[in-house]
C-alpha positions in Angstrom: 1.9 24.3 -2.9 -1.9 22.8 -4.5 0.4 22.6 -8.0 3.4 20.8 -6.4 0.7 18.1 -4.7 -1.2 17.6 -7.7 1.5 17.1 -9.5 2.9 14.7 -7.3 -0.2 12.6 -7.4 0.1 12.6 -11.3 3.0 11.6 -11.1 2.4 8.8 -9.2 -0.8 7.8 -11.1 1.2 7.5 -14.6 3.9 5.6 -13.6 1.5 2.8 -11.2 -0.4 3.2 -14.6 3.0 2.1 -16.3 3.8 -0.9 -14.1 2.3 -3.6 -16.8 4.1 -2.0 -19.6 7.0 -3.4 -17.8 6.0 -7.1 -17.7 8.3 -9.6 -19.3 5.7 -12.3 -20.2 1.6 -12.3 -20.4 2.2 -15.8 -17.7 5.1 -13.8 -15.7 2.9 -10.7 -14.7 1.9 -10.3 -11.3 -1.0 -7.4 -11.1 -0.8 -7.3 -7.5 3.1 -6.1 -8.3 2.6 -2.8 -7.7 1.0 -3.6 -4.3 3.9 -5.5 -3.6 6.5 -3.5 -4.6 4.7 -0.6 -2.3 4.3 -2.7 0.8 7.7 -3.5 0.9 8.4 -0.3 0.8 5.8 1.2 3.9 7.4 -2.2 5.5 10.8 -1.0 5.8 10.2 2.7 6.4 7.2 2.4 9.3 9.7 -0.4 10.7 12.7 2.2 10.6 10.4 5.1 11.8 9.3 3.0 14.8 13.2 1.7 15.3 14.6 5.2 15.4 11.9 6.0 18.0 12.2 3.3 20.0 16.3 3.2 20.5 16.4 7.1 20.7 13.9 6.9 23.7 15.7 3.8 25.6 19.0 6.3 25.2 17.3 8.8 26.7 16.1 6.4 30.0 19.6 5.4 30.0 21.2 8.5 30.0 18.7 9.7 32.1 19.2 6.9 34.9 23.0 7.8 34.1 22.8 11.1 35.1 20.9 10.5 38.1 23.3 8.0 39.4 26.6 7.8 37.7 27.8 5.1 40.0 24.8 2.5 38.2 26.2 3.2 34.8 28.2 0.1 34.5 24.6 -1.5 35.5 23.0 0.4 32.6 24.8 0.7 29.7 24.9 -3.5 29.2 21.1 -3.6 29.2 20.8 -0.4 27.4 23.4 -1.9 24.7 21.4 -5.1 24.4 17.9 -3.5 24.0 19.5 -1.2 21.4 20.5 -4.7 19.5 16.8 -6.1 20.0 15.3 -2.7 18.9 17.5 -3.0 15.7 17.3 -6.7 14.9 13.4 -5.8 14.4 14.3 -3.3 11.6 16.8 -5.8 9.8 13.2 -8.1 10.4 11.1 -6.2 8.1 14.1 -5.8 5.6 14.4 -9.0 5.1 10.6 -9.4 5.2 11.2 -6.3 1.9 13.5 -8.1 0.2 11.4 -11.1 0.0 8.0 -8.9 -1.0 10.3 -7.6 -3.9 11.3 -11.0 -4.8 7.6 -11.6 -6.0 7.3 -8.5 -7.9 
């Protein structure tokens, strides 16, 4: 398992190492890149993790107040179904917000 991690971190260390070997121009290089290029991607994962949490818990309330009282459920599934859109337009937010980080790599 302690060969696996410190490989992994080797791994990692060469190729960030590598990241200016990869420049176009000496005037095109950006060395905050690599920054970039990782922010983007904790940007769009945290925002996905948080999503996925978020919609699977208002389901749950939803289902929840559905099973309680099946006579609401035409009361709870619009609001349910518009949350869901509002907790997913957040996580096509930071994608866009990637997309543009990667676009100043």
């Amino acid at each position: 398992m302690k060969k696996n991690i410190a490989a992994f971190f080797s791994f990692l260390f060469f190729a960030l190492l590598a990241l200016p070997a990869f420049a176009a121009d000496g005037d095109k290089f950006n060395p905050n890149g690599g920054a970039i290029a990782i922010a983007a991607g904790l940007a769009i994962g945290i925002a996905a993790a948080g999503c996925g949490l978020g919609q699977g818990r208002a389901a749950a309330a939803a289902l929840e107040g559905i099973a309680r009282n099946p006579g609401a459920q035409n009361k709870i599934f619009t609001p349910m179904i518009l949350g869901l859109a509002l907790i997913e337009s957040l996580a096509i937010y930071a994608l866009i917000i990637a997309f543009l980080l990667q676009g100043k790599v």
